[in-house]
N, C-alpha and C positions, 0 to 999 in steps of 0.2 A: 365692558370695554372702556378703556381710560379715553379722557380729554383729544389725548395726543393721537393714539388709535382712530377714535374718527373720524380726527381731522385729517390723519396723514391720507385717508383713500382718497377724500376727492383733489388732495394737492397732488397725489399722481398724475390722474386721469387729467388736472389744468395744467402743471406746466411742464411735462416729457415734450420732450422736442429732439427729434435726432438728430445728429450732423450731416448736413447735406450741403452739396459741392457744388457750386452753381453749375447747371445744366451747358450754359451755353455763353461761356466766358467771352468777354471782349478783352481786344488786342491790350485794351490799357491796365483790364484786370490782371492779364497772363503777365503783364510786365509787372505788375505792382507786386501782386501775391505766388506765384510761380517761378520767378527768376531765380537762379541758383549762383549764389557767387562761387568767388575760385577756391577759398576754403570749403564750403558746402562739398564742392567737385572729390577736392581731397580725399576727404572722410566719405563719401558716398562709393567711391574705389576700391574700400577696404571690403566693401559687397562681393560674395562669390555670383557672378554671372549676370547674366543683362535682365533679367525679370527681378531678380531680387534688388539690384541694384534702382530702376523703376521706383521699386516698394517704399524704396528706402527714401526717395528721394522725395517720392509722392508726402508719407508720413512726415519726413524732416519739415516741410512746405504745412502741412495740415495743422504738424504742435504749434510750429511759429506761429500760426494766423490765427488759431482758435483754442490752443491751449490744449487740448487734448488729441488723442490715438485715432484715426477710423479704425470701424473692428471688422467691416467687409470692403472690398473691394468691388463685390459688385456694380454698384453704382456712378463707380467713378467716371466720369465725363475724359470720351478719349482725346478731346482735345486738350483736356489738362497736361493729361498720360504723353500726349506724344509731341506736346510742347516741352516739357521736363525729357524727351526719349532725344528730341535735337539737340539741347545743351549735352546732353553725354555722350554726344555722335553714335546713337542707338536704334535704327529700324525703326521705321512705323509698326503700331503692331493696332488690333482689331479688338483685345480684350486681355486684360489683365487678369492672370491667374491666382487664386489666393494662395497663400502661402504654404506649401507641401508640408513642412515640421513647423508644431508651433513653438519648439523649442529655438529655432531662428528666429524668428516672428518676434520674442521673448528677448533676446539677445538684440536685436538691431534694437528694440523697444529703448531697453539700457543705455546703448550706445549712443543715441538720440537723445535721451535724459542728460547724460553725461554733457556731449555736445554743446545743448543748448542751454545747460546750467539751471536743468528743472531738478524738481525733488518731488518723492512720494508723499501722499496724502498721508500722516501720522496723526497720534495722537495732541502732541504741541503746536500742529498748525491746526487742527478739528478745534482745538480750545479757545484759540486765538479767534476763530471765524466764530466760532459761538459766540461770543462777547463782541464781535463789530454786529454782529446780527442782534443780539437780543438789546442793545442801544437801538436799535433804529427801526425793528418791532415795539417798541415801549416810544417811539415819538410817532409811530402811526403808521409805519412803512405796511404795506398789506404782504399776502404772503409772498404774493405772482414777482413783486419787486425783489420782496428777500430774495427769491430764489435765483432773480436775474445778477443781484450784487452777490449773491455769493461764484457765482459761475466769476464775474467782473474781476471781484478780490482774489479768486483762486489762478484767474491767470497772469493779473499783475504781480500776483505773489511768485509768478511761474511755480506752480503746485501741477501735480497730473491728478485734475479729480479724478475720487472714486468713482464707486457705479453711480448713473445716474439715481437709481432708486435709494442711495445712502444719503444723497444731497437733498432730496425732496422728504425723508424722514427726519431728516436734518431739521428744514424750513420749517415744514409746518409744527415738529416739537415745540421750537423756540414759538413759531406765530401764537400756538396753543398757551404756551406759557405768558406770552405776554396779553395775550387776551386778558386770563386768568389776572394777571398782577393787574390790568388795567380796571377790571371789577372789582377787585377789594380796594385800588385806589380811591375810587367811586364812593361803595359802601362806606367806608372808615372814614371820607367828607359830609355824609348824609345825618341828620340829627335821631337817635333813638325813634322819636316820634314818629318819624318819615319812614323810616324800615318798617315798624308795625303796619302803617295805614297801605305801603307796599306790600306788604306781606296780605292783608286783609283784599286788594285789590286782585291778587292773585289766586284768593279761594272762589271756586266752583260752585256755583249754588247748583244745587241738582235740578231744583225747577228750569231754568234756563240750560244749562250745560254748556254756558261760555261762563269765563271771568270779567268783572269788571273792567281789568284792564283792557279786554280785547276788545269791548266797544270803545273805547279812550284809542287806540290803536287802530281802530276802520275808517277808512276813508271818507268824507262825508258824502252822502247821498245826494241827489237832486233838491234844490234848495227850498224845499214847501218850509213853510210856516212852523208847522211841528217840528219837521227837522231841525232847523237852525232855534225853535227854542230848547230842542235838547241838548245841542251842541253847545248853544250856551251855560248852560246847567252841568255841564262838564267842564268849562271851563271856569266856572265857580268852582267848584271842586276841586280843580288842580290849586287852585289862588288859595283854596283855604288850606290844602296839605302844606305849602307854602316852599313849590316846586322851585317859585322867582328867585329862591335866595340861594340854589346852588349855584356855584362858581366855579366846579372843577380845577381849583388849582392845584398844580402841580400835572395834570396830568395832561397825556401826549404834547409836552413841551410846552403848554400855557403854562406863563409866570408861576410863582408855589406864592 
């Protein structure tokens, strides 16, 4: 399994997050994020019938404020539903049905795009986001961030991301990658001599069955006598590999 393979599982399982609709909206939210102007009205008219017209209205509200489609209805909160059902002079109603053809569903989807002056996720905007992402993975950004600025860029770009799981393959590629380039940064500053005595720290001696580095790595124990003269005998050690004189320049954004 590659780099990027193992990193992408557990960037799933941390940052999927569904869209969800605030439950129980205030008066100021319905006004701020739900309001429909008189163009809105227009283009939401061109809907066959009072459910789909709803749908449409519901969606048009959802891309505006979040940048992408809901895919159920379920959930939606009926005082969104039938705040948007009074500007269209539309019946209260109790539950919103999903959409009978997904070939309508598909067509308003368009129509909305068209609308609001969004475009589909291609491969000239996938490149573009790759390159503001792998900048800002290589100055340190972790993955959880990438994943929130690319969501960020994709809707100031007004882009309609793809699935969410393309986005999070996405992330964690680039995180993986720039992992990777931030340790050969690392190595290619470190002296021949220092690799080796790293290299040596990192063999197993069978009698013990840890590495040296992994005691240079444990936490220090309760401070008895013995302990802290061992701990100093390792820190002779690091003095003579002669760890004091890395600098890291150039890397995650300290001076070169």
């Amino acid at each position: 399994m590659s780099t990027d393979e193992r990193t992408a599982v557990p960037a799933r399982r941390r940052y999927r997050a569904a869209l969800s609709l605030p439950a129980d909206p205030s008066d100021e939210e319905l006004a701020r994020d739900w309001t429909l102007s008189a163009a809105d009205k227009v283009e939401i008219q061109g809907c066959r019938g009072d459910d789909n017209r709803l749908r449409f209205a519901l969606q048009l509200c959802v891309l505006r404020l979040y940048g992408r489609f809901l895919t159920t209805y379920d959930t939606v909160p009926l005082r969104i539903v039938n705040h948007l059902g009074r500007q269209l002079a539309l019946p209260p109603v109790l539950l919103l049905d999903p959409v009978p053809w997904p070939a309508t569903d598909s067509e308003y989807q368009q129509r909305l795009r068209d609308y609001l002056g969004y475009q589909s996720f291609g491969p000239s905007i996938q490149t573009t986001l790759e390159q503001q992402l792998t900048r800002q993975a290589r100055d340190g950004m972790s993955g959880e961030q990438l994943f929130t600025q690319a969501q960020d860029l994709l809707r100031a770009w007004q882009v309609i991301p793809p699935a969410q799981s393309t986005v999070e393959r996405l992330v964690a590629s680039i995180a993986a990658r720039a992992q990777d380039t931030l340790f050969e940064d690392i190595t290619a500053q470190l002296p021949l001599t220092l690799c080796q005595t790293i290299d040596r720290l990192l063999t197993v001696p069978e009698s013990t069955h840890r590495s040296p580095l992994f005691y240079l790595k444990a936490y220090p124990p309760e401070a008895t006598p013995p302990a802290l003269l061992t701990y100093l005998e390792r820190e002779q050690l690091l003095r003579s590999m002669g760890v004091g004189a890395i600098t890291l320049r150039g890397v995650c954004g300290l001076p070169p």
